[in-house]
C-alpha positions as CSV (number, residue, x, y, z in Angstrom):
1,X,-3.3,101.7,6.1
2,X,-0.8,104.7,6.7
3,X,-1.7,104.5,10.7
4,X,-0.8,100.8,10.3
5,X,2.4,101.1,8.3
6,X,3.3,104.2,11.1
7,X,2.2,102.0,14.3
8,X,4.1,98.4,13.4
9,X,7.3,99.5,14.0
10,X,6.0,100.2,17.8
11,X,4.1,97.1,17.9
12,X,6.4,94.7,16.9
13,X,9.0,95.5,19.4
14,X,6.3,95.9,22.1
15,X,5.0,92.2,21.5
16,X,8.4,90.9,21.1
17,X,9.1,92.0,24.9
18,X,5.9,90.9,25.8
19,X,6.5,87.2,24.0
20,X,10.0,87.3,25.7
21,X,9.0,87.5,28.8
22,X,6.4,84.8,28.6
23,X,9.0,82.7,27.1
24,X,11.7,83.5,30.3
25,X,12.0,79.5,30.9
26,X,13.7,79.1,27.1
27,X,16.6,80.9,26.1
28,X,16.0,79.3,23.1
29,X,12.6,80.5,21.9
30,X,13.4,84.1,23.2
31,X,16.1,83.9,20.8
32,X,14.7,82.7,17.9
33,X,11.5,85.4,18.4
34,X,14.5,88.0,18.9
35,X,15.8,87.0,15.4
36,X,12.2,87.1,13.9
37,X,11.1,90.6,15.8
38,X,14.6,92.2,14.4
39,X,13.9,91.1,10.9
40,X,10.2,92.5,11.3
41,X,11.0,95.4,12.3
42,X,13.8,96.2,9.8
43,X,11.1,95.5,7.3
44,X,8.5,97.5,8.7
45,X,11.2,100.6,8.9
46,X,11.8,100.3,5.7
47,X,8.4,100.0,4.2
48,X,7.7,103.3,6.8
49,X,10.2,105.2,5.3
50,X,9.3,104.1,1.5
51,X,5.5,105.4,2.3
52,X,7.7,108.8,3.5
53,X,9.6,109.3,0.7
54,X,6.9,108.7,-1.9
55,X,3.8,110.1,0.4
56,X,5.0,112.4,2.2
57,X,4.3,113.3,6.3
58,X,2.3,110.8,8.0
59,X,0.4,110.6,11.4
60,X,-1.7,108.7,13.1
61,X,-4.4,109.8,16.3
62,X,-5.1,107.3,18.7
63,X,-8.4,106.4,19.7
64,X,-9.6,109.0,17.1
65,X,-9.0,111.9,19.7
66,X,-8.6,115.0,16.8
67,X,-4.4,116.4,17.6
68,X,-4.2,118.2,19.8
69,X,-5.8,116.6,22.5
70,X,-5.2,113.3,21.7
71,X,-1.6,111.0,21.3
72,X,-0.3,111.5,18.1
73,X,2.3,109.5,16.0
74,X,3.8,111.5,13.1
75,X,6.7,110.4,10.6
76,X,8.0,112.7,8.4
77,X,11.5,111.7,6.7
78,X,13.8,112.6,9.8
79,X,11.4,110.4,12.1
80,X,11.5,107.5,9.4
81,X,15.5,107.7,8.9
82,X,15.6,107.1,12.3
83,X,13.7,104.3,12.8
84,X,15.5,102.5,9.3
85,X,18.7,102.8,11.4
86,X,17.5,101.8,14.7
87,X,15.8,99.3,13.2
88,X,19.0,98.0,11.3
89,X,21.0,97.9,14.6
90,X,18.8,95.8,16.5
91,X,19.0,93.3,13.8
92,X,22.7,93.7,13.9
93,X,23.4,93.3,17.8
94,X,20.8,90.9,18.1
95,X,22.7,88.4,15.5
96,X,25.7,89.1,17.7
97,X,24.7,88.7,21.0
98,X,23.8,84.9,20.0
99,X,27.4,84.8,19.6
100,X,27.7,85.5,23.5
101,X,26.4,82.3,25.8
102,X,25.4,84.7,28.8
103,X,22.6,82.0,30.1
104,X,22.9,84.1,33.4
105,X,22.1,87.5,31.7
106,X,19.4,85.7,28.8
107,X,17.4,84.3,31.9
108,X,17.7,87.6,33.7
109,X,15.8,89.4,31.5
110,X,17.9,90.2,28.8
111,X,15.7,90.2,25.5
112,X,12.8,91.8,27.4
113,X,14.3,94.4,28.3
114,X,16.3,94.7,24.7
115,X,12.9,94.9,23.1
116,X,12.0,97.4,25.8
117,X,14.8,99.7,25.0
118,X,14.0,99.5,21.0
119,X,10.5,100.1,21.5
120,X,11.4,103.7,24.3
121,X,13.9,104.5,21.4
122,X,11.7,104.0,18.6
123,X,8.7,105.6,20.6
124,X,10.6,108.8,20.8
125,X,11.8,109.0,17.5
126,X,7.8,108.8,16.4
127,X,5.7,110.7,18.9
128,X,4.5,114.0,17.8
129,X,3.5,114.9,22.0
130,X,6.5,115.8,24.2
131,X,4.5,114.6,27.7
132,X,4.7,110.9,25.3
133,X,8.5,111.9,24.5
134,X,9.3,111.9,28.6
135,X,7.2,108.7,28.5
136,X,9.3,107.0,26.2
137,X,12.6,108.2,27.7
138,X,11.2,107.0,30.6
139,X,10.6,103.8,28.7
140,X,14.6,103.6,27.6
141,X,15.9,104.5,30.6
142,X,14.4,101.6,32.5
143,X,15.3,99.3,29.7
144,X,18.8,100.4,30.2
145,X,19.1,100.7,33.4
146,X,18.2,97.0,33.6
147,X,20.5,96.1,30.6
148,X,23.3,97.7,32.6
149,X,23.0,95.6,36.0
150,X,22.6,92.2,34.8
151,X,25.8,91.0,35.1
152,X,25.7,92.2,38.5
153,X,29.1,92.8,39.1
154,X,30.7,95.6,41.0
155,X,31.7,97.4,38.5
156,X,28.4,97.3,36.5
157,X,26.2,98.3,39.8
158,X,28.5,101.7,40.0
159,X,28.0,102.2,36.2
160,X,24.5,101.5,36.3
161,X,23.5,103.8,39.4
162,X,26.0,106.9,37.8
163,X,24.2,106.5,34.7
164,X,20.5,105.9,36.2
165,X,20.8,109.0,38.7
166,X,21.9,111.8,36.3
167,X,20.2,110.4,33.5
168,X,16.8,110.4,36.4
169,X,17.9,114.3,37.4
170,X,17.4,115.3,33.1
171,X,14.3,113.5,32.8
172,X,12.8,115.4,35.8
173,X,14.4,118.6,34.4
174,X,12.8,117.8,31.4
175,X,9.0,117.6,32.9
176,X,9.6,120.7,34.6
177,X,9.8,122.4,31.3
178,X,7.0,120.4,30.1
179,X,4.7,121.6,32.9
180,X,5.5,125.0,32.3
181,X,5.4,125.2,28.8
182,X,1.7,123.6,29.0
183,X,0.8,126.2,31.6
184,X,1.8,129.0,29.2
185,X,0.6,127.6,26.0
186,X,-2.6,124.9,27.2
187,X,-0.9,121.7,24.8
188,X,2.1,119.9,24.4
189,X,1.4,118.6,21.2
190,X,4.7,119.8,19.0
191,X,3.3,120.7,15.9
192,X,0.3,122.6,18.0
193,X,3.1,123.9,19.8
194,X,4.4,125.3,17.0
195,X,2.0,127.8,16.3
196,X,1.8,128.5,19.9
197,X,4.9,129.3,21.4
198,X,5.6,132.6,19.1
199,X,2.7,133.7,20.4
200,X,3.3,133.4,24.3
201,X,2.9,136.8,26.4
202,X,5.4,135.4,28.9
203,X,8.5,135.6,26.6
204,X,11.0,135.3,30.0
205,X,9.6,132.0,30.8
206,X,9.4,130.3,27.5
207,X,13.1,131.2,27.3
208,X,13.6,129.3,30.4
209,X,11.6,126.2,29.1
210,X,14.1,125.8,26.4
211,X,17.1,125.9,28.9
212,X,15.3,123.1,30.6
213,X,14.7,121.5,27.7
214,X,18.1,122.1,26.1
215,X,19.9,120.7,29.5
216,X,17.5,117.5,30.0
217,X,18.2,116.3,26.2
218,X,22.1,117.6,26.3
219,X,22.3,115.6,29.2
220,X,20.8,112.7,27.6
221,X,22.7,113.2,24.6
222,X,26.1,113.9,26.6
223,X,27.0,117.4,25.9
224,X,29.4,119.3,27.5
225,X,29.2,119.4,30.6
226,X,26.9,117.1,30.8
227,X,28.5,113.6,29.9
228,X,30.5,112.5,32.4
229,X,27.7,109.5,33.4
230,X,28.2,108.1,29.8
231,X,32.0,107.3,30.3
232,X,31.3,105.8,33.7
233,X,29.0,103.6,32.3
234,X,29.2,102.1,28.4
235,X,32.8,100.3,29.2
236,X,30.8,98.0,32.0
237,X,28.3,96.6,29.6
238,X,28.7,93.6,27.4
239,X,29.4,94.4,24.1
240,X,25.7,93.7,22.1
241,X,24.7,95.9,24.8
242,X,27.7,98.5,24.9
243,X,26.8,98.5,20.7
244,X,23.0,99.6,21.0
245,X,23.7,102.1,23.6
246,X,26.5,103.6,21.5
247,X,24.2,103.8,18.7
248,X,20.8,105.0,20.0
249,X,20.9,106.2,23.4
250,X,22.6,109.7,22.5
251,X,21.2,110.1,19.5
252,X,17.7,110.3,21.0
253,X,19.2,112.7,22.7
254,X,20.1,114.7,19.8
255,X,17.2,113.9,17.7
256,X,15.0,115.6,20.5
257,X,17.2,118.4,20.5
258,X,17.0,119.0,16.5
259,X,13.1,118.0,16.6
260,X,12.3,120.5,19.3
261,X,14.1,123.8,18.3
262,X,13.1,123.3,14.7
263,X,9.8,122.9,15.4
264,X,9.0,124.6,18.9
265,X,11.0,126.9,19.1
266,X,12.6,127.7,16.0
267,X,10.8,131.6,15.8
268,X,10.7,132.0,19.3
269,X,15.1,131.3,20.5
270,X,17.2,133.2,19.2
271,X,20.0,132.5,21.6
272,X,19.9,128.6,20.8
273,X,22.7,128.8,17.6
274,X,25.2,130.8,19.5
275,X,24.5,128.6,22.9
276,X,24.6,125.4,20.6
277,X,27.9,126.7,18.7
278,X,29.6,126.6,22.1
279,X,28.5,123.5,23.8
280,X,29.4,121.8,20.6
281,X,32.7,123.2,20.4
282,X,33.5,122.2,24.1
283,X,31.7,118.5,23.3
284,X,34.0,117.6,20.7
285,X,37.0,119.0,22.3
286,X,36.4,117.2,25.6
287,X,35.2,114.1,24.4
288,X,38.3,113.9,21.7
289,X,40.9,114.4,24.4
290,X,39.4,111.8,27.1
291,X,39.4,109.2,24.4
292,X,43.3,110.2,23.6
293,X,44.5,109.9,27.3
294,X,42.9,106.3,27.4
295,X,44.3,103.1,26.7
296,X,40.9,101.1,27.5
297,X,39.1,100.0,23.7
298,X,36.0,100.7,25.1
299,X,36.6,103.6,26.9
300,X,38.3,105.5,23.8
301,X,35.6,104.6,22.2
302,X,33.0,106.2,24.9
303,X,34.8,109.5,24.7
304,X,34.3,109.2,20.9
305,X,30.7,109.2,21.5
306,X,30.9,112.7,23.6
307,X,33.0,114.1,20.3
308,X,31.2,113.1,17.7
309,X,28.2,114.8,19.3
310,X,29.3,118.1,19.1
311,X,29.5,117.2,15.0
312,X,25.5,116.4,15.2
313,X,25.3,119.8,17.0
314,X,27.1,121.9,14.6
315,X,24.3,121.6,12.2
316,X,21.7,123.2,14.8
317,X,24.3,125.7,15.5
318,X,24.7,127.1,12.4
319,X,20.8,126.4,11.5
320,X,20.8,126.2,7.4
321,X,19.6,123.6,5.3
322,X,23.4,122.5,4.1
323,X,23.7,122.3,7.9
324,X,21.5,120.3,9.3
325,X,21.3,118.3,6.1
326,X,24.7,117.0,7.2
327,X,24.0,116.9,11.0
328,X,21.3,114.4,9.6
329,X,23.7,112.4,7.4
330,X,26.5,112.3,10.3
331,X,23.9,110.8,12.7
332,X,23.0,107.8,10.4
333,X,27.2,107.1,9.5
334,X,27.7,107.5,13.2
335,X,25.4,105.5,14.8
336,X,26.5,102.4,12.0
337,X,30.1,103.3,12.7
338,X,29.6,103.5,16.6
339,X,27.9,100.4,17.4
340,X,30.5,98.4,14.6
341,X,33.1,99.8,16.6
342,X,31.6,98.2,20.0
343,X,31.1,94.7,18.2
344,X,34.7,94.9,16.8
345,X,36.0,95.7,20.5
346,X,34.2,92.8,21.7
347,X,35.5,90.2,18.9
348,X,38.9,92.1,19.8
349,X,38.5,91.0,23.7
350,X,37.5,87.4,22.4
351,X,40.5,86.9,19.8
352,X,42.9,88.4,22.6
353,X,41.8,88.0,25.9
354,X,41.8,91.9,27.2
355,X,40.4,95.2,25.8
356,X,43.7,96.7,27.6
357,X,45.8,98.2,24.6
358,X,48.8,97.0,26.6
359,X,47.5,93.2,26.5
360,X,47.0,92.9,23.2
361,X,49.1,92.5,19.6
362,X,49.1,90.6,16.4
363,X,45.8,90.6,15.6
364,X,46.5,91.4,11.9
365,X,48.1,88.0,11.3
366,X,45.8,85.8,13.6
367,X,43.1,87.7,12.5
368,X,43.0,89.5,9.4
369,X,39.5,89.8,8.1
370,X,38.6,91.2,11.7
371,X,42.1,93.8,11.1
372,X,40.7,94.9,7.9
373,X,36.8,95.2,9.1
374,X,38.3,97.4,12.0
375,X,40.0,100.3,9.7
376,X,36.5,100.2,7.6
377,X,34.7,102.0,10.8
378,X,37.8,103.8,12.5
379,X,39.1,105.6,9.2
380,X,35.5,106.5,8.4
381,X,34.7,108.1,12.4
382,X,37.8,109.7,11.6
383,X,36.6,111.3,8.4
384,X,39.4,110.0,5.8
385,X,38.3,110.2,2.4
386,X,35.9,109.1,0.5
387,X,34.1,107.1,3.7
388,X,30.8,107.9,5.1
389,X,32.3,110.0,7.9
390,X,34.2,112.6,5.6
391,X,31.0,112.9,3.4
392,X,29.5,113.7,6.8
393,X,32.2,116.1,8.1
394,X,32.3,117.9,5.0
395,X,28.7,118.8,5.1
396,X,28.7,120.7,8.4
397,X,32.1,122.1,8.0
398,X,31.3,123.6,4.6
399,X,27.9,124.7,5.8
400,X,30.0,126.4,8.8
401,X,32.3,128.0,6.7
402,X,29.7,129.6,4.2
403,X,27.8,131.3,7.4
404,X,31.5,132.6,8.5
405,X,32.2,130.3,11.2
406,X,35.6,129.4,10.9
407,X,36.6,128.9,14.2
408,X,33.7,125.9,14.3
409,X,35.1,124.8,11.2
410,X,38.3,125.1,12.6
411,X,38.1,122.9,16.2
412,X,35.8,120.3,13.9
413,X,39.6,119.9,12.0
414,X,41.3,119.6,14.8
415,X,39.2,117.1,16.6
416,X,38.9,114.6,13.3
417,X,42.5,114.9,13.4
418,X,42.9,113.7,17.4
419,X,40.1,111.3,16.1
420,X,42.5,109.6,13.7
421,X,45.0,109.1,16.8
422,X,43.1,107.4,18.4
423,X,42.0,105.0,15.9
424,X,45.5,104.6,15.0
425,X,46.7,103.8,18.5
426,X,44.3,101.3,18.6
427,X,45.7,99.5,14.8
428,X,49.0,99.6,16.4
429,X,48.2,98.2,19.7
430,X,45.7,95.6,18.9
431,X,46.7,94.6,15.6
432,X,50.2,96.0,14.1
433,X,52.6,95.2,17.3
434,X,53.8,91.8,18.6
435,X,51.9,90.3,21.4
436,X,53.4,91.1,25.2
437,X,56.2,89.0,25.9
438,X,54.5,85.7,28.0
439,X,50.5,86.8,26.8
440,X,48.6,83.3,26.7
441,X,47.3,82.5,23.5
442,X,43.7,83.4,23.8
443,X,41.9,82.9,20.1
444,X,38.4,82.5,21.0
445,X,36.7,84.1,18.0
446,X,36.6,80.4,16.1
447,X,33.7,78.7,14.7
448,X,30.4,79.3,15.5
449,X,31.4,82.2,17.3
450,X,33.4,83.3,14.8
451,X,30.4,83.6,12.3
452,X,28.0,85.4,14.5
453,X,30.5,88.3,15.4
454,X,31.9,89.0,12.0
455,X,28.8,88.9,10.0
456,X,27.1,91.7,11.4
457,X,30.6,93.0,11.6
458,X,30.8,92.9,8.0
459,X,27.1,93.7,7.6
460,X,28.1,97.2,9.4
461,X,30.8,97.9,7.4
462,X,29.4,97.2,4.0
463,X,26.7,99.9,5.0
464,X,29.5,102.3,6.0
465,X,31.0,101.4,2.2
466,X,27.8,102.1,0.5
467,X,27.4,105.8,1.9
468,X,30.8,106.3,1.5
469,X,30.9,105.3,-2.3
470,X,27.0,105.6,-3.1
471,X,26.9,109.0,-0.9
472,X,24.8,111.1,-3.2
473,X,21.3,109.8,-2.3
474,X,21.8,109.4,1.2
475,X,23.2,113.5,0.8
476,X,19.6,114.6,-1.4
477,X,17.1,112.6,1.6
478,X,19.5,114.2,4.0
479,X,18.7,117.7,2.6
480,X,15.1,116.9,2.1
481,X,14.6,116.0,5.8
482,X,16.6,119.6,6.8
483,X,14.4,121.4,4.8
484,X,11.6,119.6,6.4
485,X,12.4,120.6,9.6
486,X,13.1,124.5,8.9
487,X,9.8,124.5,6.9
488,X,7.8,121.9,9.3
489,X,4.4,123.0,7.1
490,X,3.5,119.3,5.8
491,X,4.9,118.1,9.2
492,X,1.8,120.5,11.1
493,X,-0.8,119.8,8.4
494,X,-0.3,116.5,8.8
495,X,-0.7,116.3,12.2
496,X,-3.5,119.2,12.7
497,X,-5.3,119.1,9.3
498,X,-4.6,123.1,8.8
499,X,-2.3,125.2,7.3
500,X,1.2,125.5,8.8
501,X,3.4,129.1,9.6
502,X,5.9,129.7,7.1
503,X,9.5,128.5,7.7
504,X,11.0,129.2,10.8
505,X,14.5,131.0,10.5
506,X,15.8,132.6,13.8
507,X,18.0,130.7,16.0
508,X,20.8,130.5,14.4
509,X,24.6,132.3,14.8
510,X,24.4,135.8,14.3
C-alpha cells in the first residue's frame, strides 16, 4: 500500500500526458482529463504527505531490486511538502489556462507536455538515485523547452534556445559529477551514498564532485552567476506557463541543492556554508536590483525569482535546524506567492492591454477585487507583517543572527526592503495612477474569463492568508523536515533497511 500511495503521484501525471496525447484531435477532452489529472494528483499529494506525517519515511524499490542497486522512490516530509505544493499549482494554472483560448498552442502539444513537466518535477522531488535525478531533469527540461517554443514567435525561439543551451551545459556538468562520484564510491543511490562518501580515499576529487554538483543545480536554480538564462526566458511565455515555471523550475533546483549536501555530503564539505553564504548574498542582491531597474511586470517579477533564491539558500548556509526549517517554509510561501504573482500579471495584461508599467493605470477602480488580490502576494514576497513571507524571512534571519551572521542578516533586510519597491512601483503603475492620456479601453478580464483567472487567483492568495495567520503548524513540519535532513537516519533506514550514521553537522559557516 505505502509503494502505491508513494508511486501515484508519478503515475497520474504520466498517464495524463499519455491520455493527452492520444486525445491531440480534442482540445476539449485534453482539457477536461487536465482538470481531472490536477484534482488527482492534489489528492494523491496530500494523502502522501498524511502517510508521512503520521508514518514516517517511505520508499519504494522497483522491480524488487534491494537499494542500492535498484531505482528507488523515497518520501520523507521535505520530499512530500514538495509534491503537496507542486501538486496544488498544477491544479491552480491548469484552472487558469482554460481561461486562455490558445487553440494554436492546446493542439501543439500543450497539455502533454504540461503533464510532462509535472511529472520531471515531481520525479525529482521523489527519487532517492541521483543517475534518476538527471533523468528527471532531463524529463523537465524537455517539457519546458517545448512549453517555451509554442507560440513560435521570435521572441520565444531566442528565450527558448538561451534557456535550453545553459540549462543543457548544467545537466551535462551535472553527469560529469555523477560519473565520478560513482567511480569513487561504486553507487549513486543517496542514502547509500551517504555512508559512502565520508569514507572516500580520494578526498580532492569528491570535493570537486560537489563543485559540479553545486554549479549544475545553482545553475538550474539561478544562482549567482548563474541566472542570467532565466530572465531571458520566463517574460516570453504565456502566463499559465510563465506561473509553473516561476514556481517549480528553480525550486528543483534548490531542493536538489538542500537534498544533496544534507545527505551526501553533509560530513564530507566543509566549504559548502561559507561558499553558499556568498552565492546567496550575491543572488539576492543581483536579482533584487534587476527587478528594480525594470519597468516590464514580468520581467520584475523574473529578477524576483533570482532574489528570493538566495533567501532559500541562507538556510544551507548557515546549516541549523532554525535554518533550514525556514529555508523550507520560504520555499512553500514562495512558490504560492510566485506563480500568483504570474497569474495576476497575466489578468493585469488582459484588464489593460500591456504588461508595460508605462501603459497601464486605474486598475484599482475598474478592477478592484483583482487590486486587492495583487497586494495579498506582493506585500507577502516583500515580507510585511504578519504574511507568509515575513514568517519566512524571519526564520532564516533569526537563525543567521544566532550563528553570528549579521552581515547575511543584514543584505537579507536590505533586499526585502528593494523587494517592497518593486511591488510598490508596480500598485502605483498598474493600479493607483490614471490611465495614459489616449490608452484604449481594453477590459478583457469579463465573464467567463473573468472567473477562470480570479479564482485560482483568489485560491492562491487565501493559501498565502492561511500561513500567514495559521503559521504555527506550517513552522513545527517545517522544523520537522530540517531536522530530518541534518539527521537523515529514518531517511537511510528506510531506504536500505540498516541502521543510519548519526547526524551530519559540518558544512556550515565557521
Amino acid at each position: 500500500m505505502d509503494g502505491l500511495i508513494l508511486l501515484l503521484p508519478l503515475m497520474i501525471p504520466l498517464a495524463a500526458a499519455a491520455l493527452t496525447a492520444m486525445l491531440w484531435r480534442s482540445v476539449r477532452a485534453q482539457r477536461a482529463v487536465g482538470v481531472a489529472a490536477a484534482v488527482a494528483l492534489l489528492v494523491a499529494a496530500v494523502t502522501l504527505l498524511v502517510r508521512v506525517l503520521d508514518g514516517g519515511v517511505v520508499a519504494s524499490q522497483m522491480g524488487d531490486w534491494r537499494a542500492p542497486f535498484g531505482i528507488t522512490f523515497v518520501a520523507d516530509r521535505f520530499a512530500a511538502i514538495m509534491v503537496v505544493i507542486a501538486a496544488t499549482m498544477a491544479l491552480a494554472t491548469t484552472v487558469y489556462g482554460l481561461a486562455h483560448d490558445a487553440l494554436d498552442r492546446e493542439r501543439a502539444g500543450f497539455h502533454p507536455l504540461f503533464h510532462g513537466l509535472i511529472l520531471g518535477v515531481i520525479g525529482s522531488f521523489l527519487t532517492g538515485d541521483l543517475f534518476n535525478l538527471y533523468v528527471w531533469f532531463e524529463v523537465m527540461l524537455i517539457a519546458s523547452f517545448g512549453l517555451l517554443i509554442l507560440g513560435g514567435s521570435r521572441e520565444q525561439i531566442d528565450g527558448a534556445l538561451k534557456y535550453a543551451v545553459l540549462n543543457l551545459v548544467g545537466t551535462t556538468v551535472f553527469l560529469i559529477g555523477v560519473g565520478f562520484l560513482y567511480g569513487i564510491t561504486g553507487t549513486l543511490n543517496m542514502a547509500d551514498l551517504a555512508g559512502k562518501v565520508p569514507l572516500a580515499e580520494n578526498r580532492g576529487l569528491v570535493s570537486a564532485t560537489a563543485v559540479m554538483l553545486l554549479a549544475a543545480f545553482g545553475l538550474k536554480a539561478a544562482v549567482f552567476p548563474l541566472f542570467f538564462w532565466l530572465p531571458a526566458s520566463y517574460h516570453t511565455a504565456p502566463p499559465p506557463v510563465a506561473a509553473i515555471f516561476a514556481a517549480l523550475l528553480t525550486k528543483v533546483g534548490v531542493y536538489a541543492m538542500i537534498r544533496v549536501f544534507t545527505l551526501v555530503y553533509g560530513g564530507a564539505a566543509e566549504w559548502v556554508g561559507p561558499v553558499v553564504a556568498v552565492l546567496a548574498a550575491l543572488t539576492m542582491l543581483t536579482g533584487v536590483l534587476g527587478a528594480a531597474a525594470h519597468y516590464d511586470i514580468r520581467r520584475i517579477l523574473a529578477f524576483h525569482i533570482i532574489s528570493q533564491i538566495g533567501f532559500m539558500l541562507l538556510g544551507l548556509a548557515v546549516w541549523t535546524p532554525l535554518a533550514l526549517g525556514g529555508a523550507v517554509l520560504y520555499i512553500v510561501h514562495h512558490i504560492v506567492v510566485k506563480a500568483n504573482l504570474f497569474l495576476i500579471a497575466g489578468a493585469i495584461e488582459r484588464a489593460g492591454g500591456s504588461y508595460q508599467l508605462k501603459d497601464l493605470g486605474g486598475l484599482s477602480r475598474s478592477q478592484p477585487l483583482l487590486a486587492v488580490l495583487f497586494l495579498i502576494p506582493a506585500l507577502s514576497l516583500a515580507g510585511i507583517p504578519p504574511l507568509s513571507g515575513f514568517w519566512g524571512k524571519l526564520t532564516v534571519i533569526r537563525a543567521g543572527l544566532e550563528q553570528g551572521h549579521a552581515w547575511l542578516a543584514g543584505v537579507a533586510l536590505l533586499v526585502g526592503l528593494l523587494t517592497l519597491y518593486s511591488m510598490i512601483k508596480i500598485w502605483n503603475y498598474a493600479f493607483w495612477k490614471e490611465p495614459p492620456e489616449g490608452a484604449p479601453a481594453v477590459s478583457g478580464l469579463t465573464g467567463r474569463t473573468r472567473l477562470l483567472m480570479l479564482a485560482p487567483i483568489t485560491a492562491l492568495a487565501a493559501v498565502t492568508l492561511t500561513i500567514s495567520l495559521w503559521a504555527e503548524p506550517f513552522v513545527a513540519v517545517s522544523l520537522e523536515a530540517a531536522a530530518e535532513l541534518l539527521s537523515p537516519t529514518a531517511y537511510i533506514a528506510a531506504v536500505l533497511g540498516s541502521p543510519a550514521p548519526g547526524p551530519t553537522v559540518l558544512g556550515a559557516l565557521p
